[in-house]
N, C-alpha and C positions, 0 to 999 in steps of 0.2 A: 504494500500500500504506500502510496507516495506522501510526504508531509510535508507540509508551509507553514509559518508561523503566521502569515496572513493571505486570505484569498480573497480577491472580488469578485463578485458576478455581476456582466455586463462589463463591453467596451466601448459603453457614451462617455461624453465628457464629462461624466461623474467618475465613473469606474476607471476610465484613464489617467484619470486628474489624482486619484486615489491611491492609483501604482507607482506614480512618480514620486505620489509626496514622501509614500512607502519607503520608495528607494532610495530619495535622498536621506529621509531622517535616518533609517536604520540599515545601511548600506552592510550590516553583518548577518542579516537575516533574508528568508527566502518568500516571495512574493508570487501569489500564484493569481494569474488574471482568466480568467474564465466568459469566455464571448461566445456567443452563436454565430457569429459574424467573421466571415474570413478577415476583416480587414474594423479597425478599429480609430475614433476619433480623435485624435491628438491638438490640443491647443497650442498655437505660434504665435510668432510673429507679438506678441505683447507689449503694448504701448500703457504705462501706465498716467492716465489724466489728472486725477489725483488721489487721495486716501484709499478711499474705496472703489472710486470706478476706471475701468480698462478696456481698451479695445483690443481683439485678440483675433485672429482667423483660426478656423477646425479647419485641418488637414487631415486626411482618410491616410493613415499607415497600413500595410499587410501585417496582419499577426507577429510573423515572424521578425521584418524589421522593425519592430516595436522591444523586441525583446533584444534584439542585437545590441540597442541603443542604453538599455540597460542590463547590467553586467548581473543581477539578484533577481529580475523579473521573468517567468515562463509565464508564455501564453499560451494557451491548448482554447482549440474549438471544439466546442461541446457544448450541450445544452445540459445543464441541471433538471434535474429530476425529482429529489431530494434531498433534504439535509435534516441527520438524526442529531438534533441538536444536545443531549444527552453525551455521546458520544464523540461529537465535534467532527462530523465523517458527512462528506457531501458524496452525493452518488449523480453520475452524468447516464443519459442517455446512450454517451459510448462504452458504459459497464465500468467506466473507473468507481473506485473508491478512495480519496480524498482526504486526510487528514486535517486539522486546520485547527489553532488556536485562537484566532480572531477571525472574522469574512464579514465581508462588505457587501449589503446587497443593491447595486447601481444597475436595476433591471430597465428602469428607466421608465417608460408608459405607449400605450395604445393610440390609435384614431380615436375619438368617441365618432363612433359614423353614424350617419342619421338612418343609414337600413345596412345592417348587415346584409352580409353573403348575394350582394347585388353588383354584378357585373358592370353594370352604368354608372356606379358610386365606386369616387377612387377619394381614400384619404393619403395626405402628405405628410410623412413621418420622418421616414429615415431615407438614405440614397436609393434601397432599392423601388420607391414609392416613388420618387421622385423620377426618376429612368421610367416607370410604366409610364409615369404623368407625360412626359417627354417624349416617347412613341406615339401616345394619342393625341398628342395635340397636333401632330403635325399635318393630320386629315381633318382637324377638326373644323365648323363654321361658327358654330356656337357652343358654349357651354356656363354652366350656371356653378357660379362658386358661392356654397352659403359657410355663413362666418365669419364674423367681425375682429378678429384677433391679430397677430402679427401674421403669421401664414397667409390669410386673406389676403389683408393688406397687399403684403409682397406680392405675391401673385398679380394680384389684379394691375398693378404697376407694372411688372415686368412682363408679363407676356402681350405678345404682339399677335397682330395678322388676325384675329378672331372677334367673333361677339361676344362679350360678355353681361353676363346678368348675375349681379351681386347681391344675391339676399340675405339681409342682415335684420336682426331683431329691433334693434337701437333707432333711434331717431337722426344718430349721426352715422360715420364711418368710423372705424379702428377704436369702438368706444373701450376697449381694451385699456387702453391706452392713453387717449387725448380725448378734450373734454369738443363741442361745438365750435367752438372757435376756432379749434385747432384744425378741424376737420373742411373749417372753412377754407383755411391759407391754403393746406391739401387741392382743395377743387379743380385749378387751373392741370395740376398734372394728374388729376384724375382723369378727367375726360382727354385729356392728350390732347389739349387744346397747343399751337404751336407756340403760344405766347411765353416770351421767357425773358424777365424783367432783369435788368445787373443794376449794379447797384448808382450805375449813372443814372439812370432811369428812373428808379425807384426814389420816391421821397419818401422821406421819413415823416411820419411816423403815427399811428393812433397810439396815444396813452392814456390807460383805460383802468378804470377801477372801478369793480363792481363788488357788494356783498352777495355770499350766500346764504339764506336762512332755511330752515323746514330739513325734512329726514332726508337724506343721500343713500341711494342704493349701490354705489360704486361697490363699494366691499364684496355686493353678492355678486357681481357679474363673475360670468366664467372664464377661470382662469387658463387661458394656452399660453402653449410650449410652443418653442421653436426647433427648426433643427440645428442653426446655427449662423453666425453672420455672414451674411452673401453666399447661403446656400446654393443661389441659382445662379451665380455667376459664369460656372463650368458647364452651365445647361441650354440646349438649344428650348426654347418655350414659345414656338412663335407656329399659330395656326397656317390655314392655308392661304388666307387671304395677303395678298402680296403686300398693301399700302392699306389697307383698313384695318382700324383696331376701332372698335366700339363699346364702351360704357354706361348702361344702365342699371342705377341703384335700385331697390326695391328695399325701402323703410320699412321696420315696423312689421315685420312677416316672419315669419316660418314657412317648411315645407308642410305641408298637411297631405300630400299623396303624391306617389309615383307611380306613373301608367306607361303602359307600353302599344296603345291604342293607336293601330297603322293609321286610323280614318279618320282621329283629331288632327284639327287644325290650328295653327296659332294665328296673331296676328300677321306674321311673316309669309303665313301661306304656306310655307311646305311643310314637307314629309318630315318626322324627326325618328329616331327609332326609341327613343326616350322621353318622355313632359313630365314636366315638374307642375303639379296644383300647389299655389299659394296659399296661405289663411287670409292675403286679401282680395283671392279669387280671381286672381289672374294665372293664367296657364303659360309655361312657355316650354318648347318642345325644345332639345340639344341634342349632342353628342354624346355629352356624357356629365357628371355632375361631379365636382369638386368638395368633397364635407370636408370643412376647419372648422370643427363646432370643440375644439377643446383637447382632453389626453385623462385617458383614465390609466390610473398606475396598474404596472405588471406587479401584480403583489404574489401571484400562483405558487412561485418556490415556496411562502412561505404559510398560507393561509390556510394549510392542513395543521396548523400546529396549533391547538388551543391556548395555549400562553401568549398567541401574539396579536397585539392589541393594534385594532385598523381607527383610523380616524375616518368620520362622515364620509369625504372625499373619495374615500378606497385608498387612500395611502396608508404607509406603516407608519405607525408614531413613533418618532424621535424625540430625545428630550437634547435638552441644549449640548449633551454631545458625544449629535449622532446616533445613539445608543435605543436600541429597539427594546421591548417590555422582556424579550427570552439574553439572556446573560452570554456574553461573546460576541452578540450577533448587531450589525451596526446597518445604517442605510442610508443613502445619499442622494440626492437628487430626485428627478420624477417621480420617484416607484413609493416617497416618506414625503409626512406631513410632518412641520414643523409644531411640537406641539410644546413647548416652553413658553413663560412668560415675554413677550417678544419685546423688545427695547419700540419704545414711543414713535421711533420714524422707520419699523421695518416690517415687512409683510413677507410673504411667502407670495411666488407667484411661478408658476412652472417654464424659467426661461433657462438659457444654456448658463448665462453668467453668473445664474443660484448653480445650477448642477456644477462647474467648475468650483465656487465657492464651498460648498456641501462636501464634494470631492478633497480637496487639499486639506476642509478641519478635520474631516472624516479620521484622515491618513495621520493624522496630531494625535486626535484623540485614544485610535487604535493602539497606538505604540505609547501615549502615557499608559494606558491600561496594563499593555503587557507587560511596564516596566514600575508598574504599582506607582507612577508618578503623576502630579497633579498637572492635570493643561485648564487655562483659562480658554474663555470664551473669544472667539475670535473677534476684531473690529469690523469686519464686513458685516455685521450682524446690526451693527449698529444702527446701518443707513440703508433704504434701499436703493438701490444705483443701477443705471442701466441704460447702455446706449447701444442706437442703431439705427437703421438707414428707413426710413421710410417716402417714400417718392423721391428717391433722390436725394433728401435731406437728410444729413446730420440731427439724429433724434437722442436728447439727453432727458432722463428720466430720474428725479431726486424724491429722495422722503414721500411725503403723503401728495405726491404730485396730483392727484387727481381728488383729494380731502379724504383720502380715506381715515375711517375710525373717527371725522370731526363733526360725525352727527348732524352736516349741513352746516355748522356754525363757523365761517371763514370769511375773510374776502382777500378779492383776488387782483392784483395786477398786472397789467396787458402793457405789452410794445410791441407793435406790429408793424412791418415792414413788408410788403406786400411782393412774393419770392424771393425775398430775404432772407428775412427771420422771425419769429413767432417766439414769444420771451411771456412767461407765465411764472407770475408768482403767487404762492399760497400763501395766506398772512394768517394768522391769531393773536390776538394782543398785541400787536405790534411785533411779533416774534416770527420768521420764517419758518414754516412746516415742511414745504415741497418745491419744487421747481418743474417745468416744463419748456426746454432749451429747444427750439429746433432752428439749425441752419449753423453759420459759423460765429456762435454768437462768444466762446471763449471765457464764459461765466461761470463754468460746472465749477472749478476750485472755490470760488468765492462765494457760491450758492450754498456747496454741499457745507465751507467753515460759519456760514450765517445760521444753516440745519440744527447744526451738533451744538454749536456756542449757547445758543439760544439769547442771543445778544437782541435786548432790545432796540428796536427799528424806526419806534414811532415818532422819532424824531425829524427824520429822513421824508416822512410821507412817498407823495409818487415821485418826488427826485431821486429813490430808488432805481428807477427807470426811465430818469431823464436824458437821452441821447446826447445833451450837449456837456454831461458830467461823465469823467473816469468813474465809474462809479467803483469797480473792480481796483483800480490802483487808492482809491482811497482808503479801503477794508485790503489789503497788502500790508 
């Protein structure tokens, strides 16, 4: 029987993130990473913005040059099957038997698809989801992407030559994410309008402050994952239409039926081999349908075991480190719910740059364990941070950017730069909560030390975000 002193299962950016941190801390110990997947997600290229937030690119490694690269790490492809927690002995579908003092479970999570086991429904996951995605679109004329999340978003931005029809529950777009207003600056490269403003053009500026009062549902919306920054960059995504690309929104709806009726017709008049019925009772016939409705966690390895304790979500509970309800057994990313006291400006939300996070304290916390030694809680926990590209733009995401946890009680202010930039701040008491940066606006350090300081503001008013002040070289 073979033995590790630590094993992961899953090679996302949690479970990779996990074997590295592994092998730097305890480079005298043996590291077993465990994937179903020939080839595994490695994070590069790492730019750090500031405290807490970084930009990073996933690069797809082969199993084996993963492990070349560290000199204490084996990868084996295999899929788990079981693990006799009792015994500390995991068992793979290829018949091994597995030793292991500590394991990490980074199984990562699912499509939530709106119809299972439906051949016209493709959800976007991982690369090999995204390759089916990219064979069909190349014949396709239309097709209907539902979900309002980052996946969506991308998508409906980056793919070309086709029709799309985006049905979303929210009254805006990307409500995931950004609030109306935000959704507004978006418009222009929504519809691919040609119009593309620089900043000669551009004048500056709405400065805008508004309160919010009454109950905020932000918190409940559904939380998606991603696969990872500029997933689609490597990807041909462009239907068959040469010079047309077409955008319409569909507020406020769900799917309420899929038919496969040769003799419906739609507006458009033809034939489709698939139609989507709305709940606002419009039909539209496609190609094929797009679900980004979200990611339920792969909890299966471990959810035969009656000690282990699932949060609402379907994730495994964690407490602040990492540490699952059965004794050894730890979880990172998609597959665990954060289930600790959470620090004032942090939330849990199913992106890559939690799973890399989750991944590295994971790989801390395993090894104080083994070595009966105490690990603190990390600082990325403090804040939540997060950036990425949406239409194009530079998207920075701080604290309670969108109010969350503030019961409706904020207000907010706006600098609007029209293809600019779009600069959103969350106020309490005079005190910053959150930020919402999009474009090259170079504010993320000074936002995120205004977050955590908790230095009162109220002196400042809207010259906060008065364009003809350094506002950022003053708080330096």
């Amino acid at each position: 029987m073979e033995s590790y002193s630590f094993v992961i299962v899953g090679g996302g950016i949690a479970g990779v993130s996990c074997a590295e941190g592994l092998a730097f801390l305890r480079p005298d110990k043996q590291v077993l990473l465990l994937t179903a997947s020939p080839v595994i997600k490695a994070v590069t290229n790492i730019v750090h913005l500031t405290k807490t937030l970084c930009e990073f690119d996933v690069k797809e490694l082969r199993a084996e040059i993963f492990a070349d690269l560290h000199q204490t790490v084996s990868v084996i492809q295999d899929t788990v099957t079981s693990i006799n927690t009792e015994e500390h002995i995991v068992s793979t579908s290829g018949g091994k038997c597995i030793a292991y003092e500590k394991i990490c479970i980074c199984t990562g999570g699912s499509p939530k698809l709106i119809a299972e086991e439906n051949p016209f429904v493709l959800g976007i996951r991982d690369t090999e989801s995204v390759k089916a995605f990219e064979t069909r679109i190349k014949d396709a004329r239309r097709i209907i992407v539902v979900g309002n999340g980052g996946i969506a978003t991308e998508l409906v931005h980056e793919i070309e030559g086709v029709e799309i029809i985006w049905a979303i529950k929210d009254k805006h777009i990307s409500a995931t994410y950004i609030d109306p207003g935000a959704a507004e600056f978006f418009q222009t490269r929504l519809l691919k309008t040609k119009e593309r403003m620089t900043s000669q053009t551009s004048s500056a500026v709405k400065r805008l402050k508004y309160t919010v009062s009454g109950s905020s549902d932000l918190k409940d919306r559904p939380r998606g994952a991603a696969l990872g920054p500029d997933w689609h960059a490597t990807f041909s995504i462009h239907g068959i239409h040469a010079n047309m690309t077409k955008v319409t929104v569909e507020y406020e709806t769900e799917v309420k039926e899929i038919s496969y009726k040769a003799e419906l017709k739609d507006s458009s008049n033809e034939s489709w081999p698939v139609y989507v019925h709305l709940t606002n009772g419009k039909v539209y016939g496609c190609d094929f349908i797009v679900s980004a409705t979200g990611v339920i966690p792969n909890n299966s390895v471990l959810t035969t075991n009656d000690k282990l304790i699932l949060a609402d979500d379907g994730g495994i509970k964690v407490n602040w480190k990492m540490e699952t309800s059965i004794p050894d057994i730890f979880a990172a990313g998609d597959v665990c719910t954060a289930s600790w006291e959470q620090a004032a400006h942090w939330f849990q939300m199913r992106l890559w740059t939690q799973a890399r996070q989750m991944g590295m304290y994971a790989a801390k916390s395993m090894v104080a364990s083994l070595s009966g030694e105490t690990v603190l809680q990390d600082f990325c926990f403090e804040l939540f941070s997060h950036v990425t590209r949406f239409f194009g733009y530079k998207v920075v995401l701080l604290g309670l950017y969108n109010g969350q946890t503030l019961d409706g009680q904020y207000e907010v202010l706006l600098r609007v730069t029209k293809g600019v930039e779009y600069i959103k701040l969350v106020m309490k008491d005079g005190k910053m909560q959150g930020a919402v940066l999009i474009g090259e606006t170079d504010l993320e350090e000074m936002c995120e030390n205004l977050i955590l300081n908790q230095l009162d503001l109220s002196a400042y008013g809207e010259d906060l975000l008065n364009p003809d002040i350094d506002i950022e070289d003053y708080f330096d």
